[in-house]
C-alpha positions in Angstrom: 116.3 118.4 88.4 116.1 115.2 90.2 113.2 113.9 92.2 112.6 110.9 94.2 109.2 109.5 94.4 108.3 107.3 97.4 106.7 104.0 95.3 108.1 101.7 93.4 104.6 101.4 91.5 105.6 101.6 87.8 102.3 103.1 86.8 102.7 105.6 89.4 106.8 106.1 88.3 105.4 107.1 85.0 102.6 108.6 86.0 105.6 111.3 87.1 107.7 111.1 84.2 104.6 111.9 82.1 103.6 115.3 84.8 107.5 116.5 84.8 108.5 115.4 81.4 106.3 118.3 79.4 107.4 121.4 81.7 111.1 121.4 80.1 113.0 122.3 83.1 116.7 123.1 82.6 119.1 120.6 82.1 117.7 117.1 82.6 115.0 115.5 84.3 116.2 112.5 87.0 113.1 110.2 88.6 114.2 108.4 91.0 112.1 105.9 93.2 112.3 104.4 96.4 110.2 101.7 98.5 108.6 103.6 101.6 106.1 102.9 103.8 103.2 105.2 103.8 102.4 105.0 107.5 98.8 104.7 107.4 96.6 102.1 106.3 97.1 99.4 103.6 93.6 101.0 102.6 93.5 104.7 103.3 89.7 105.9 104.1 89.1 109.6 104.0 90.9 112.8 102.6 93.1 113.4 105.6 94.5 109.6 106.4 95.3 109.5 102.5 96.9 113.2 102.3 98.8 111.7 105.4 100.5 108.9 103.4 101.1 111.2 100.4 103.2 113.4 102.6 104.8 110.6 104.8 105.8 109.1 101.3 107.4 112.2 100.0 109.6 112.9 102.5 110.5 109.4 102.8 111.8 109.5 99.4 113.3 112.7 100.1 114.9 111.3 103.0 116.5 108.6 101.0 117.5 110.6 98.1 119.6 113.8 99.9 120.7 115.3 96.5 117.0 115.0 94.8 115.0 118.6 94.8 112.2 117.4 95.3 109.9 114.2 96.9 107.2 113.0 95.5 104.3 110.7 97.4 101.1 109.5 95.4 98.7 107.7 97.8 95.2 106.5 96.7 92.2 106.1 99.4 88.7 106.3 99.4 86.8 109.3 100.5 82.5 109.4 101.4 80.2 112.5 100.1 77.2 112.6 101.1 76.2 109.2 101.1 78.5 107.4 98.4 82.3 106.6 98.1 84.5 107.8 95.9 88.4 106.4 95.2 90.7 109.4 94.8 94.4 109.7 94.7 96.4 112.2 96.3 100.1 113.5 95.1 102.0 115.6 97.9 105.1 117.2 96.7 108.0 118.6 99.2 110.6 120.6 98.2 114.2 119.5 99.4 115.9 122.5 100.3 112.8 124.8 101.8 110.6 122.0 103.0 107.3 123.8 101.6 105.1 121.2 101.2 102.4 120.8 98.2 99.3 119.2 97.2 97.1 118.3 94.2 94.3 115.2 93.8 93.0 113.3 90.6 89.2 113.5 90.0 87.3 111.1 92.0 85.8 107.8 90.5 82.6 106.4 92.3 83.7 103.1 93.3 81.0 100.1 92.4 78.4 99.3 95.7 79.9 95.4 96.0 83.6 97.3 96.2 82.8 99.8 99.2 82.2 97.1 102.3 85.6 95.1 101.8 87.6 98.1 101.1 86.0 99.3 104.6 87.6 96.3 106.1 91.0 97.2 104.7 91.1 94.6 101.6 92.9 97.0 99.0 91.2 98.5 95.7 94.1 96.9 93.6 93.4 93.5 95.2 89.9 93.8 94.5 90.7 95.1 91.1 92.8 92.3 90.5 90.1 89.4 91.5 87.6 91.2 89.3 89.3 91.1 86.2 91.5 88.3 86.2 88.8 85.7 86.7 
């Protein structure tokens, strides 16, 4: 089986060799990864604009990869319940020859207070990340 995933992230390349790797499909397992753009923000805010760049990203991959089976998107945004924010990922999976389309999400993490206003303002949770522990 051969898929094509729509980052070039190595944590998120892995992150699909370690879901596909376990279920043993027939023959051999091919991940394949592309650089696409997700089409929505650099930051995504809520469920439906992240979900968005999941799909956009699968079928980008797909579109570059015409033998793979199936592409693979992973986008990460930042969704608000009730009256706190929560970072959450968001993995959209089509299939190549039917086009069904599928979804799944990681637990949500409540992101710190002093996190929330920049990422509002479209400064990225990695970037953020990044200034916070490499100080």
């Amino acid at each position: 089986m051969k898929v094509c995933v729509g980052t070039t992230n190595p944590a998120k390349i892995n992150a699909v060799h370690l879901a596909l790797e376990p279920m043993k499909f027939e023959g051999t397992l091919q991940v394949e990864s592309v650089s696409c753009n997700s089409g929505v923000s650099p930051q995504p805010i809520g469920i439906e604009e992240t979900m968005r760049g999941a799909q956009n990203r699968a079928r980008a991959a797909l579109d570059a990869a015409k033998d793979a089976d199936y592409g693979i998107g992973l986008e990460g945004g930042i969704e608000k319940v009730g009256d706190q924010w929560f970072e959450c990922g968001w993995i959209c999976i089509v299939h190549g020859e039917s086009g069904k389309v599928s979804y799944g999400s990681t637990a949500r993490v409540l992101l710190a207070p002093q996190l929330v206003e920049p990422m509002l303002k479209g400064v990225e949770l990695g970037v953020l990340m990044d200034a916070m522990t490499y100080v």
